[in-house]
N, C-alpha and C positions, 0 to 999 in steps of 0.2 A: 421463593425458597430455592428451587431449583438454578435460579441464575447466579445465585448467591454460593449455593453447592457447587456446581460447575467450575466458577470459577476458581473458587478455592483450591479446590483439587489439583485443577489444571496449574494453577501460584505455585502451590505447594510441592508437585513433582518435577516440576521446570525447576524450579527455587533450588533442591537437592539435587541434582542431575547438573548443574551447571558447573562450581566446581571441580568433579570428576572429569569434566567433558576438558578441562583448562589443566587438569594435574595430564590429562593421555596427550593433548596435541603436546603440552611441552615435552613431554617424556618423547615424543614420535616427532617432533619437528612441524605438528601440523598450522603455517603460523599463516597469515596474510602480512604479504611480506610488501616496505614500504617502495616506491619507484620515483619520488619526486616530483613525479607527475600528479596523475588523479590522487594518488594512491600517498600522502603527506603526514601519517601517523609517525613516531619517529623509531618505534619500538616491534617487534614483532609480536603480533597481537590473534591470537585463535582464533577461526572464523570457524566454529561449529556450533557457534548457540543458536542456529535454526535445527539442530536432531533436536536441544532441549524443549526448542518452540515446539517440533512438531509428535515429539512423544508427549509433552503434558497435554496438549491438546488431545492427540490421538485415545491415551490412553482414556481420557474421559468422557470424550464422545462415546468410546465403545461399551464402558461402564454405565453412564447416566440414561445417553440419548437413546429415544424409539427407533431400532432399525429395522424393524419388519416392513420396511418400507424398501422397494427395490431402488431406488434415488439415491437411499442412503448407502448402499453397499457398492452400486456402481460408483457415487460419489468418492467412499474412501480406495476402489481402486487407483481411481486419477491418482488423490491425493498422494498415494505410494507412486505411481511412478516419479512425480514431480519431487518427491523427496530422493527417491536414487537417482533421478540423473542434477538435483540440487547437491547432493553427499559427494557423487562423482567429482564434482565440476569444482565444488571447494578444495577437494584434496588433489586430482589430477585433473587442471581445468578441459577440458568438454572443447572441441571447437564449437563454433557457432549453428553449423546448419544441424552437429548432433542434437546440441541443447533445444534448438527451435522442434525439432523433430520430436522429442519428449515433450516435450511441451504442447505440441498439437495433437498427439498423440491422447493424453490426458484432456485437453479439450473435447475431442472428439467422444473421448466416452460421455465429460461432462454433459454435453448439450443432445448427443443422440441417445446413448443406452440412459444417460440419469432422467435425458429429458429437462434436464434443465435449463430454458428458455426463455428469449421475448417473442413472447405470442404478438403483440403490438403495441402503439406507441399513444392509443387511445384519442389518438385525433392530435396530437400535434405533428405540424408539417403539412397538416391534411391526411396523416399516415393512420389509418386504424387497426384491422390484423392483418397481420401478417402471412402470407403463403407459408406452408411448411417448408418445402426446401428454403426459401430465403430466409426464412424466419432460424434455421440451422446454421448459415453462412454467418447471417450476420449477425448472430450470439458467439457462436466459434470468435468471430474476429473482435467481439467486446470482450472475453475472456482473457483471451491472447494480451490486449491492448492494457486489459488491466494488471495481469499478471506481471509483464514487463515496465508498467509504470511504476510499481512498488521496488521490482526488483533493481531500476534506478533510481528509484527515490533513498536506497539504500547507500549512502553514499559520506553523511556525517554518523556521526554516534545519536543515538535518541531519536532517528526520524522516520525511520520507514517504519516502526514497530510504533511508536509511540501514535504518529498517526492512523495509523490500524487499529491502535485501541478506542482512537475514537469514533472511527467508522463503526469497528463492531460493538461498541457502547449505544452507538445510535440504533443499530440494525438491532440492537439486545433488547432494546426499552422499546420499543417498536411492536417486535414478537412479542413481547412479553403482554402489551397491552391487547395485541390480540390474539392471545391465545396459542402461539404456533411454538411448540415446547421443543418438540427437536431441532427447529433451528433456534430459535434461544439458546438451547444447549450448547449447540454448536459455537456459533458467534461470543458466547459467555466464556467458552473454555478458551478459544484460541486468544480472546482478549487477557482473560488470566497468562496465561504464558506469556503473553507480550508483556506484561506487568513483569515477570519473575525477570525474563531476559531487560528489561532495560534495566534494572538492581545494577547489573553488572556489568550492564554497556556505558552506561552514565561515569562507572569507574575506569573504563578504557581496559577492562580485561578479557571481554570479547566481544567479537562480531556475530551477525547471525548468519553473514555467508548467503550465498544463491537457494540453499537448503529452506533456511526462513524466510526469504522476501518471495520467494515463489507461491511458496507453501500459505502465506498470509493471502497475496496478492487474490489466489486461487479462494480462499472462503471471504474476500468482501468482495468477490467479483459474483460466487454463487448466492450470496446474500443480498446482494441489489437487487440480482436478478427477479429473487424472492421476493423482495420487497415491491418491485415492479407489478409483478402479476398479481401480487394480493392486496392495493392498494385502492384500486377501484372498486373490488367490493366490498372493503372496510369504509368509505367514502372519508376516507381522514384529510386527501387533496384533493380541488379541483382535477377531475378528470385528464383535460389535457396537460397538466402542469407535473402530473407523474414524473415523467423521465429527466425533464428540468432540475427537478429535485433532484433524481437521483443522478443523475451530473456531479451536482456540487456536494452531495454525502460524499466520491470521489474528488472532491474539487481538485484540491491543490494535487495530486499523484499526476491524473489525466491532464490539468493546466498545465503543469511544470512537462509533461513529457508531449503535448501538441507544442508547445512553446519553442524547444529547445530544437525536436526536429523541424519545426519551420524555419528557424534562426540556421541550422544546417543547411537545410536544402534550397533557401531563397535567398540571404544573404553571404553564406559562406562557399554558396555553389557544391557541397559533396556532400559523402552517406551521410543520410541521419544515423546512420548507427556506428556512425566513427564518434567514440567518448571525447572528450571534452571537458572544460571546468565552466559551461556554461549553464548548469542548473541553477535555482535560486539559493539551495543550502553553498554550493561553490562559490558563489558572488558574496553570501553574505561573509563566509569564511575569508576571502581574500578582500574585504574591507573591512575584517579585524575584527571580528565577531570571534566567540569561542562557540565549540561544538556546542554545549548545553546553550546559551545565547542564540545562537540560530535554532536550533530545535524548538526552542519556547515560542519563537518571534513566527516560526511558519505554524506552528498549533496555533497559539492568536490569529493568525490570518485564517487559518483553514476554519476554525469555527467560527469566527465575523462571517464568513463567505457563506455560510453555511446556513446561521442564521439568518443575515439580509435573505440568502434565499427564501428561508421559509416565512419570512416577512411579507416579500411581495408575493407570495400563492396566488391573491385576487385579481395580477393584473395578467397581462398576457404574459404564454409563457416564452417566446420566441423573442420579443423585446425586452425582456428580464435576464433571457440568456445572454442575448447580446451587450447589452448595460454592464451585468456582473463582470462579464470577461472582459470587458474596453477600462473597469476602472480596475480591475484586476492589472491589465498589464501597464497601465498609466501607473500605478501604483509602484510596481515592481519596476519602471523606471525610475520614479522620482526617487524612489530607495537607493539603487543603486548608483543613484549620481550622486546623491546627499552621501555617501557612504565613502566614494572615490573620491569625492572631494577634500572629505576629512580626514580619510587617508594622507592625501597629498598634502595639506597643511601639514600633518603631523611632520613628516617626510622633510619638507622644504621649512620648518621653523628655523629661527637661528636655535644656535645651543645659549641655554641662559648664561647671563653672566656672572663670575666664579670669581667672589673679590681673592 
């Protein structure tokens, strides 16, 4: 009842909140404006439906969910900062080291004051627990990694949000089976918002902006997390096969953003973090896919992935990872050649002939 609750709420105030947020940026100029490059919409298009994401969310976590819990209150400080310096950065963009800096900023609460961590990795790698200070580093740096793979996966209409709703769908029905109500809560509300915002994304009348893909990125990053440490003594996976899983509950965000900066940094020679049209939604887009078309085609991939994974649990989990991800990017080549090549027929056919 409660996930059910939740999310409705969170639907229902997103859902109303959205057109106002499209009637103030046109009145104010606040548009995402197109450049030819990444940036290929043809129309000036409002990037604010991440405040609607993160007020339907917000406002029903603080309504629904248990916060006499210090986790939770440290948790929604983060959550505010990463929404103002998201709000900032859509309206007057943020340089880079600002943004990183709010960003680690809110990390830093997440994983030291909320406490919210990888204690260890239960024997895979040979890894068990984890020392506390490393065990801080290197949650800090899975937070970071997630938050910014969303926030590039933001990139077509329908995909950074839409795959979120099924991250937190998973992480919902999860909690839910065992018991864990505030984050149920949590995960059920923000999945609602995602629902209300893609209504309107799917129409090309707004974006969610740095605002929403942060603010997402940051609760299936605290959600894994969760899912991580409570997963061995639910005994629902093999032990070491934990983290494996919780890989591919991220799959496609995390694949697609190790992907692109190793394609930067080994074959292109510079920053990974100089933009590009080399994501998978960019590739499918420039072999003639439409937004809603590639949207659909990376959900189908992301839950195939997702399931194979929890298919093979039984075997080992290090040769699973490595399999998933070899036919992962076998995949995502043979795609893209079948793609360019059909392009180029189109391109080079004759023009029919016209008695």
């Amino acid at each position: 009842m409660m996930m059910i609750l939740a999310l409705l709420s969170a639907f229902v105030i997103s859902y109303v909140m959205i057109p106002a947020l499209i009637r103030i940026a046109e009145e104010k100029q606040l548009y995402d404006t197109p450049d030819n490059e990444r940036k290929r919409h043809l129309v000036h298009i409002p990037n604010l439906g991440g405040v609607a994401i993160f007020a339907g969310a917000l406002a029903t976590i603080t309504l629904l969910a248990d916060q006499s819990t210090a986790a939770f209150l440290h948790l929604l400080a983060a959550l505010l900062i990463l929404f103002f310096a998201g709000i900032k950065d859509d309206i007057f963009p943020l340089s880079p080291s600002k943004k990183f800096a709010a960003q680690l900023i809110a990390v830093i609460i997440i994983v030291w004051r909320a406490d919210i961590r990888l204690t260890g990795f239960y024997g895979f790698l040979g890894i068990e627990e984890l020392p506390y200070m490393l065990s801080l580093l290197f949650s800090g740096f899975v937070v970071l990694v997630i938050i910014n793979a969303f926030n590039l996966l933001d990139g077509i209409n329908g995909l950074a949000a839409g795959i979120a709703f099924w991250v937190l769908a998973v992480l919902g029905a999860i909690f839910y089976l065992w018991n864990l109500t505030p984050w149920l809560t949590l995960m059920a509300a923000t999945a609602g918002a995602c629902v209300a915002f893609l209504v309107f994304n799917f129409q090309n009348r707004i974006f969610m902006g740095d605002t929403g893909s942060m603010f997402i990125g940051a609760i299936c990053a605290v959600g894994t997390i969760v899912f991580i440490n409570e997963a061995d003594a639910r005994q629902w996976l093999p032990t070491g096969y934990i983290p494996v899983f919780a890989f591919f509950l991220l799959g496609l965000p995390l694949f697609d953003t190790l992907r692109v900066f190793a394609w930067r940094l080994f074959v292109l020679k510079r920053s990974p973090f100089r933009g590009d049209r080399n994501h998978l939604h960019h590739l499918l887009i420039d072999t003639g896919h439409t937004h809603i078309q590639a949207s659909f085609i990376l959900y189908g991939l992301h839950l195939l992935w997702l399931g194979l994974a929890y298919c093979a649990k039984d075997y080992a989990p290090g040769w699973v990872l490595l399999l998933l991800l070899g036919v992962a990017l076998m995949a995502t080549g043979l795609g893209v050649y079948i793609g360019k090549a059909k392009k180029n027929n189109q391109l080079h056919s004759p023009e029919p002939y016209k008695a």
